[in-house]
N, C-alpha and C positions, 0 to 999 in steps of 0.2 A: 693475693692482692686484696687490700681493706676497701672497699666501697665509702667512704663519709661524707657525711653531709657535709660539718663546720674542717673548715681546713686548721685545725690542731693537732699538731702532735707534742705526744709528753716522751721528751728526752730521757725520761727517767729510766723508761720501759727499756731503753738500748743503751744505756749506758753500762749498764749491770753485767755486760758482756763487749769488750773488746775484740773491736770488729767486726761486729755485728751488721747486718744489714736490714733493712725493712723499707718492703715498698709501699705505697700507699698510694690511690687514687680518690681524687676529689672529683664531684661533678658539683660546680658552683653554680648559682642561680646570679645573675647581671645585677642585680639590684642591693648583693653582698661585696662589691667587689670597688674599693674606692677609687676611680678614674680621676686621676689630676689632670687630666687636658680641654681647652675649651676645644667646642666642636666633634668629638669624639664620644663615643656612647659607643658599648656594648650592644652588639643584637642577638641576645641567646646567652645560653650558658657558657662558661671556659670548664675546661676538662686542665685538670692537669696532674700525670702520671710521675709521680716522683719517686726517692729512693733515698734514705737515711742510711749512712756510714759512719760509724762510732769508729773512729783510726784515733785511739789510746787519748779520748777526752775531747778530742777536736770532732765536732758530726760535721756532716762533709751531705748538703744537700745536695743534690742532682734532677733531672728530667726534663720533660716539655712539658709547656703549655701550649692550648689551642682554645682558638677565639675568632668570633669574628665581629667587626666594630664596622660602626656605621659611621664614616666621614665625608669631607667633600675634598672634590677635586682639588688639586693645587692651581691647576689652570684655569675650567671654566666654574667651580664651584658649586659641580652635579653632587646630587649625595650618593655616594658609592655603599657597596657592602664588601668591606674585602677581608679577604684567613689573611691570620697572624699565626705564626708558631715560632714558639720558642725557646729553646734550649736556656735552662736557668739551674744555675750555679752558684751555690752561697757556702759558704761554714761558718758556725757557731761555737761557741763555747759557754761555760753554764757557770755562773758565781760570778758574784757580783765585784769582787775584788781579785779576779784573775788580770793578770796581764798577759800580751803575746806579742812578740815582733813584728807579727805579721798584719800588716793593715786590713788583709781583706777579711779577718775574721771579728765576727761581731760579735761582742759580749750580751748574754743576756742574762737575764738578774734571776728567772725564774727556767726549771725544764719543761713547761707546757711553751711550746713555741707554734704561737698564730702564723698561719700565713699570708693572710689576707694580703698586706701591705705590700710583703713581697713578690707576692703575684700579680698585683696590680700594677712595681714595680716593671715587673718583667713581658707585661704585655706592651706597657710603654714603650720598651729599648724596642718593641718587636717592630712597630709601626715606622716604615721609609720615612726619610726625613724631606722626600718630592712623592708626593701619592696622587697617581693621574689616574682619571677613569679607563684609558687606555695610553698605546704609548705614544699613538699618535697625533690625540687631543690637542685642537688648534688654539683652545684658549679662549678668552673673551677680547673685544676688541679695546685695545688700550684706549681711543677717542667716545664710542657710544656705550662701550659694555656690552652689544650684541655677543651672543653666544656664538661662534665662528662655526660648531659644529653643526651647528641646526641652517646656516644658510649667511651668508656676506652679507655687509653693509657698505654704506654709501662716503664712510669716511675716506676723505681725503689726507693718508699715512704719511703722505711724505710734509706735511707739515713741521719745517723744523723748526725750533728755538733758535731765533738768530743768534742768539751765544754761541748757541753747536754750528752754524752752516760751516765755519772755517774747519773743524773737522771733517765734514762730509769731504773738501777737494781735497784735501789729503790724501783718499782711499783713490779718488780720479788718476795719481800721478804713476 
């Protein structure tokens, strides 16, 4: 197993043999790794243990990654620290004027192939699309915004929308 810094590999090294395999570990620093999400930040490094498979010109990426990211509640809006792991799956192909049936394989123009993108990619998918600090997180109060976990407020909930009351008898019958 390669220890590297920059998350590069040169396809070139494993093409030269069909079916080849090579695995390789990154330990990335948070501050290399481009996060497309508001509110979401790295806290530490991502580790991610991979595996190159040259299957006759197609490389067939594999592994996990592991991270942990600093976000908030979906309910009361605490800032959480929570592990991400994730199983990531790619193939590539090399020439710029290759064609393949296959949609999920991506062309690339050169055999040094960055990962950055794609690991930053794949800590995305990792992240729940409802991230509670626990499971049972009461939430903020919809009338004051009091944070429900730290202690109740004085709003009066059953205030309805006179549009909606005619709903409400409905559930009575």
């Amino acid at each position: 197993m390669n220890e590297n810094i920059a998350p590069i590999i040169n396809l070139g090294d494993i093409n030269k043999c069909p079916k080849q395999k090579k695995q390789y570990s990154f330990l990335l620093d948070q501050t290399d790794i481009p996060l497309d999400l508001p509110g979401v930040k790295l806290d530490g490094p991502v580790t991610a243990d991979l595996t190159v498979q040259n299957s006759d010109g197609i490389f067939e990426l594999f592994g996990q990654l592991s991270a942990k990211l600093k976000l908030n509640c979906g309910r009361c809006l605490v800032e959480i620290i929570k592990d991400v792991d994730y199983h990531m799956s790619e193939k590539f192909i090399v020439g710029k004027n290759q064609k393949h049936d296959d949609e999920d394989i991506i062309v690339l123009e050169k055999e040094q192939l960055n990962l950055l993108d794609y690991i930053a990619e794949g800590i995305e998918f990792a992240i729940d699309s409802k991230v509670v600090c626990k499971e049972d997180c009461l939430g903020l109060c919809p009338g004051c915004g009091c944070d429900l976990n730290k202690g109740s407020c004085t709003c009066d909930l059953e205030n309805i929308d006179p549009r909606m009351a005619v709903l409400k008898n409905l559930l009575k019958k």
